[in-house]
N, C-alpha and C positions, 0 to 999 in steps of 0.2 A: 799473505795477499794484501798489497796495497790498495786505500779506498778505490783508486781509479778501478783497477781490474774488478772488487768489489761492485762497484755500481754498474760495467758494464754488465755484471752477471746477474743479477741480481733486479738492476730496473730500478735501481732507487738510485737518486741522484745523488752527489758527493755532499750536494749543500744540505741535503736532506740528514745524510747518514752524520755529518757535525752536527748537525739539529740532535737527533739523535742523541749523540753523547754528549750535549749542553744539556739535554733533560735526564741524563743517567740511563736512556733505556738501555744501550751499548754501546761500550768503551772497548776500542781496539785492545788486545791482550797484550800485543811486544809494539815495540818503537824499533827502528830502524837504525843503524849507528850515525843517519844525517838527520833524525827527526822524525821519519814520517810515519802513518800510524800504517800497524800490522794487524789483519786479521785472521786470526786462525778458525779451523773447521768450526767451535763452537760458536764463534760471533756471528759467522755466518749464518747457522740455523737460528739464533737468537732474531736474527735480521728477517728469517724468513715467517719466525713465529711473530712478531709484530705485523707483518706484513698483511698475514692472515687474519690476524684478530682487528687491523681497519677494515679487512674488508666486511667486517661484521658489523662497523658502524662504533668499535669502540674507541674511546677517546683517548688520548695518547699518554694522559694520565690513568686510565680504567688498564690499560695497556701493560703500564709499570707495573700496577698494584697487582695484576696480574699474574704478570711474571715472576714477582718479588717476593711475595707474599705464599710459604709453601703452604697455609692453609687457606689458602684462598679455593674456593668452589664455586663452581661458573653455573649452575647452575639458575641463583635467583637473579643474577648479572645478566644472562639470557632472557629470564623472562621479563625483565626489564626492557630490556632491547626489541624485543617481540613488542610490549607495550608501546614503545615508542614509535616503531616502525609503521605499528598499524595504526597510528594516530599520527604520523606523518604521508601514509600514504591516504587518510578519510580527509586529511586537508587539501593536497594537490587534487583530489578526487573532485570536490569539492568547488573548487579554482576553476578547472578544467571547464568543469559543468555549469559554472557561473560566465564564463570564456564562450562558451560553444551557445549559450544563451544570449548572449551578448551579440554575439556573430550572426545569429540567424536573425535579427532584427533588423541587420544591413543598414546598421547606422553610418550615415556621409558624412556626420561630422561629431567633434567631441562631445557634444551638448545631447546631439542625440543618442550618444552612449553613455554619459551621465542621467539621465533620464532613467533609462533603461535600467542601471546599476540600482538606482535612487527606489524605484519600485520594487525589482527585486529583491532588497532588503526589507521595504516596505511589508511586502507580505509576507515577511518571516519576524515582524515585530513582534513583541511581549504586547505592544496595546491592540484589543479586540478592534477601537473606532479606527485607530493607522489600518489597519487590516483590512478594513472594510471599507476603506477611502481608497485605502489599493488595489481593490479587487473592482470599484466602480470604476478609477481610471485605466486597471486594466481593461476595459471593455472598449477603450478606445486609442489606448496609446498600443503599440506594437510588441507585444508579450510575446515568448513563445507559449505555446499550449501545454509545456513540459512543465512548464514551470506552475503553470497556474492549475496543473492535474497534481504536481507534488502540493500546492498550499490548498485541497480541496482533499486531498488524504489525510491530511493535519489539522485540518479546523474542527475544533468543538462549537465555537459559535455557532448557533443556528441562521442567524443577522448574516454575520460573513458567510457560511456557506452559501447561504442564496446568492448574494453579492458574487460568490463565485462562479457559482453555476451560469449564472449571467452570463458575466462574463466569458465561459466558455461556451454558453450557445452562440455568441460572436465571434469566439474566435477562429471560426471554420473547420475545416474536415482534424481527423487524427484526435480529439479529446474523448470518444468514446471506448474507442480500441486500448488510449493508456489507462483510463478508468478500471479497466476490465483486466487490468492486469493485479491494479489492487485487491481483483475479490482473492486473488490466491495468497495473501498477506497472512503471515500467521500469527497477525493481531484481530481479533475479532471487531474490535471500535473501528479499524481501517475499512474492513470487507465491508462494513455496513455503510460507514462513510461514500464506500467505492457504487454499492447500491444504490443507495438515495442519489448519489450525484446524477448516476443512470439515469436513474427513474425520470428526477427532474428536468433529464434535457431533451428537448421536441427535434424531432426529424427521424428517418426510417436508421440513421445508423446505428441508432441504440439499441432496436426491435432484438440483431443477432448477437449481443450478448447478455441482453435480459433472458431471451430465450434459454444459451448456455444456461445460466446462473439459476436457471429452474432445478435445476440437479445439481446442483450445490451441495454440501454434507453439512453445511450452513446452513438451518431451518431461518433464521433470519435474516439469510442470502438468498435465499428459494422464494421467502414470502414476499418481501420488498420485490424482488421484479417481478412476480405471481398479480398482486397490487398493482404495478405498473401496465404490463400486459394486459389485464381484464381491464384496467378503466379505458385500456386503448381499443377493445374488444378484439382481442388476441384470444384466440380459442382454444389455443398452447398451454394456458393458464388454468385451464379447469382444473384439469386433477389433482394439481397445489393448493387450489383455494376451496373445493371440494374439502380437502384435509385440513387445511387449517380453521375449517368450520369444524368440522371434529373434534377438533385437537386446540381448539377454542385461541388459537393463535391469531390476534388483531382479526376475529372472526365476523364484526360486524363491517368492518371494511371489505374482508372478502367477502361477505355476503353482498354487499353493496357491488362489488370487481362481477359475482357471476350475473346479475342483473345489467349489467354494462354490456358484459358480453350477449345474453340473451336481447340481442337487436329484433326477433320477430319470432312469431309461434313455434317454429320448425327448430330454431335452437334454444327456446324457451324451453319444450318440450324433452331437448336434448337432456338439457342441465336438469329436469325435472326428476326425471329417469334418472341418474344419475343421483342423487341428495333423497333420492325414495330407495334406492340400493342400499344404501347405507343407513337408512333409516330402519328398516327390515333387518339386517344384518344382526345377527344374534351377539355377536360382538360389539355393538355398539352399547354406548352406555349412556343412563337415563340424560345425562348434563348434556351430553353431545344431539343425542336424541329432539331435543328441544332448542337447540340452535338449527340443528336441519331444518325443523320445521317452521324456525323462524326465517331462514334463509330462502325457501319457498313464494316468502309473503308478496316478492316483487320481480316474479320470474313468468313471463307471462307463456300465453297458451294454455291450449286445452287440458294438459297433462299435469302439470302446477297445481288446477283449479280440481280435477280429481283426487290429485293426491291430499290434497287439504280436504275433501271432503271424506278420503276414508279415514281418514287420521282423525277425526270429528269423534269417532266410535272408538277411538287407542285406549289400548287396558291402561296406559300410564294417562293419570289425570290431568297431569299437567300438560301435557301434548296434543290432549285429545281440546283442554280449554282452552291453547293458542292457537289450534286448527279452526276453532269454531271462531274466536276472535278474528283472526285474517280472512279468514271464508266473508264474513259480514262487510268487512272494510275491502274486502275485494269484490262484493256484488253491490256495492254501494248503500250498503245497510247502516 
């Protein structure tokens, strides 16, 4: 079969299949009695197995050694190429989403996409202070909020993180929702990151997914919006901070969170009931036993101010001695 018929068949071009036999992959087997090259059945499948293995991404050299080579095993040549691919596809990915950033900022002119570019990198710096200059002029130059929810999952800074948060309570609707995608991160520094961001941002859209994140299998996902929700006097938050007074988890802030929420007698008395349950609780234990009862100290209503006085009489002396202490500082003694 002459090249021509070859490349019709085949899909590889003539200039190509000379390419070819300049680099030795395959040399026609007979000549013709005017010259011209002849391929027989083997060149052709040789031509088809090349064909195959670009489509793999390998090199026209990895290609040779391949074919040539009868000990050759493709095996770590693959996972080579795996490596590559997916380190070629995390760049375009990458690009894309640096592109699509770029775009939702509806820059008119180049300047105004240099800017944009300019900050974007800014907040993926190695220096904390560049970070934190970018995170303040994010607050006013035209960010997307995508971007400024990926550098608020990333930052250890505590300086920059505020600078973030900032800047996302300005940047409008949509940063609490991508926040909240972060708690399902199966990095625990993220989830907390993705918390506190929560916590710290004001307006009603945070409320439903602080709520969610109350059940969280994350106890340090659960308590951060528990914390957040009771100093909001969210009433969603009791039974989280209830337990993390038990469970002596950042317990004197919870104690402080049901106090927020106890706004007036009637759910003073709630939460009272409630930290006197568990007080009683044959399962509870002496250390936890004496945070409830600390936790008491600033929960107002009628119910509060009894349970401190029977706890005055508690077989445990330590309990019955912070009973009688708070009893006095709460009748103004």
């Amino acid at each position: 079969m002459l090249i021509g018929e070859v490349a019709r068949r085949s899909g590889v071009s003539a200039r190509m299949l000379r390419h070819y036999e300049k680099l030795g992959l395959v040399r026609p087997s007979d000549r013709t009695g005017s010259g011209y090259r002849e391929y027989r059945d083997e060149d052709i499948r040789r031509i088809f197995h090349i064909e195959s293995l670009r489509s793999l991404g390998l090199s026209l050299r990895e290609i040779g050694r391949a074919l040539d080579d009868p000990g050759f095993t493709p095996g770590r040549l693959v996972g080579e190429l795996i490596e590559q691919t997916r380190a070629r596809i995390a760049a375009e990915t990458e690009l894309l989403t640096r592109l699509r950033r770029i775009d939702a900022t509806g820059p008119e002119a180049w300047d105004d996409a240099l800017r944009v570019v300019a900050l974007l990198q800014a907040l993926g710096s190695a220096s904390k202070d560049t970070r934190q200059r970018a995170a303040l002029a994010a607050a006013e130059d035209p960010v997307p909020v995508e971007a400024l929810v990926e550098a608020a999952l990333a930052e250890e800074e505590t300086n920059v993180a505020g600078a973030l948060r900032w800047a996302l309570a300005r940047s409008g609707d949509g940063g609490p929702a991508l926040l909240a995608e972060g708690l399902d991160s199966p990095e625990p520094a993220v989830r907390e990151r993705a918390v506190r961001a929560l916590a710290g941002l004001p307006g009603d859209e945070t409320i439903a997914p602080l709520r969610a994140a109350l059940d969280h299998p994350d106890p340090v996902v659960a308590g951060r919006a528990a914390l957040a929700l009771g100093t909001r006097g969210d009433a969603d938050a009791l039974p989280t901070l209830v337990e993390m007074v038990v469970d002596g988890r950042n317990d004197t802030d919870a104690a402080d969170a049901l106090a927020a929420v106890a706004t007036d007698d009637t759910t003073g008395d709630g939460i009272a009931a409630g930290l006197l349950a568990r007080l009683t609780d044959p399962a509870t234990g002496p250390a936890a036993r004496g945070r409830l009862t600390q936790a008491l100290a600033d929960i107002p209503g009628p119910a509060a101010a009894r349970a401190l006085a029977g706890l005055t009489h508690d077989e445990d002396p330590a309990v019955a001695l912070t009973a009688t202490y708070l009893l006095r500082l709460r009748d103004g003694h």
